[in-house]
C-alpha positions as CSV (number, residue, x, y, z in Angstrom):
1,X,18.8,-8.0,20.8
2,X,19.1,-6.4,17.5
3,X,20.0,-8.2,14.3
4,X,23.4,-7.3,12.5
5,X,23.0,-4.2,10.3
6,X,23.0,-4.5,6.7
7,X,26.3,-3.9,4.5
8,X,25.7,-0.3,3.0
9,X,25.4,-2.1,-0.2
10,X,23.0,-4.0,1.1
11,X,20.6,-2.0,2.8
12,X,18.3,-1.7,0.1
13,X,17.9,-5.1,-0.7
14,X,17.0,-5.6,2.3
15,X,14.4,-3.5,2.4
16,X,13.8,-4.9,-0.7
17,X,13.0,-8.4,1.0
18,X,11.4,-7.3,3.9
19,X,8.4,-5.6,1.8
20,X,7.8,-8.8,0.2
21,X,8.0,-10.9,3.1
22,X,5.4,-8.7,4.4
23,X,3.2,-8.3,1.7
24,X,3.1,-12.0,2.1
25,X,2.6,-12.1,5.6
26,X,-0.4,-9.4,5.3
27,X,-2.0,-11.6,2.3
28,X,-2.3,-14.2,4.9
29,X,-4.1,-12.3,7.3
30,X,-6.3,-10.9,5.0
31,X,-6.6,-14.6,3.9
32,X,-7.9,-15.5,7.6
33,X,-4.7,-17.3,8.2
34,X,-3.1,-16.5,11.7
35,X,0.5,-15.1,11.1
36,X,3.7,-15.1,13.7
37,X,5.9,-12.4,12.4
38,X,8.3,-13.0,15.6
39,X,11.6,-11.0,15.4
40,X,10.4,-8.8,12.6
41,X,10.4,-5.8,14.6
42,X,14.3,-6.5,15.1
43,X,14.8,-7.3,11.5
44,X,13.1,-3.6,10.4
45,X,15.2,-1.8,13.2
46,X,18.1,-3.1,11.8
47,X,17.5,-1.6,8.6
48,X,16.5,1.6,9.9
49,X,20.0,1.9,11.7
50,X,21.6,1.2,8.8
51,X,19.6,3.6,7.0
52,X,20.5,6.4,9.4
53,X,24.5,5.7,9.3
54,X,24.6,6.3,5.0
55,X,25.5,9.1,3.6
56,X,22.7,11.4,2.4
57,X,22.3,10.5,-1.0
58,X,22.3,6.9,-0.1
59,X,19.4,7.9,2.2
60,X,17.9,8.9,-0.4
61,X,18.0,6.7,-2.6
62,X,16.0,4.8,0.5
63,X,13.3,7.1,1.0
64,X,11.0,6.1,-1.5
65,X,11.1,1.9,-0.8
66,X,11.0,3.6,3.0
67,X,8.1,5.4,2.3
68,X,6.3,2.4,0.5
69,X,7.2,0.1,3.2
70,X,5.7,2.5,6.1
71,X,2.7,2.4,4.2
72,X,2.5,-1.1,4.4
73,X,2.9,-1.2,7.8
74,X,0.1,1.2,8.4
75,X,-2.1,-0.5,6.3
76,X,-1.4,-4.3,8.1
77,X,-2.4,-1.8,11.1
78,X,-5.8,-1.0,10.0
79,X,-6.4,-4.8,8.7
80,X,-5.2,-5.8,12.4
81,X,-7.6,-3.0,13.8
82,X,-10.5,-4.0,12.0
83,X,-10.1,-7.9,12.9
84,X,-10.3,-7.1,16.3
85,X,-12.9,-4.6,16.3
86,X,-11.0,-2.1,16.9
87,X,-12.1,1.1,15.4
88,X,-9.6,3.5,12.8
89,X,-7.5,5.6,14.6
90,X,-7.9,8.2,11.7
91,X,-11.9,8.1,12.3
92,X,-10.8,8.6,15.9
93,X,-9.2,12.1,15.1
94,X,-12.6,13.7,13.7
């Protein structure tokens, strides 16, 4: 089930909260702490769907705390990687 979407004013804080939530959550892991982050996935789609139904401009406006947040994301997937043994998907590709 997805969560609510965002009021167009509020998309961005949001976005906004989630980062920090996450940065949060990913200073844990890198702390050693286990971390639940349960219904997260439902909270981001959320904001992506709201992303898509603004106007342009307001997606724009988006992109660059988008951008940052994806990055995030990709880096918690390395850190996850790496903690299991995993080796880098990028290191992978060569």
């Amino acid at each position: 089930m997805t969560m609510p979407l965002p009021p167009e004013s509020d998309v961005l804080e949001e976005l906004s909260i989630l980062k920090k939530y996450f940065k949060s959550v990913h200073d844990e892991l890198r702390n050693g702490q286990v971390v639940d982050i349960t219904g997260f996935d439902r909270r981001i789609t959320a904001v992506c769907l709201a992303i898509q139904k603004l106007a342009p401009d307001m997606q724009k406006q988006c992109l660059p705390e988008l951008t940052d947040f994806i990055q995030q994301l990709d880096n918690y997937g390395e850190d996850l990687r790496r903690l299991k043994g995993i080796p880098n998907s990028d290191a992978d590709k060569s």
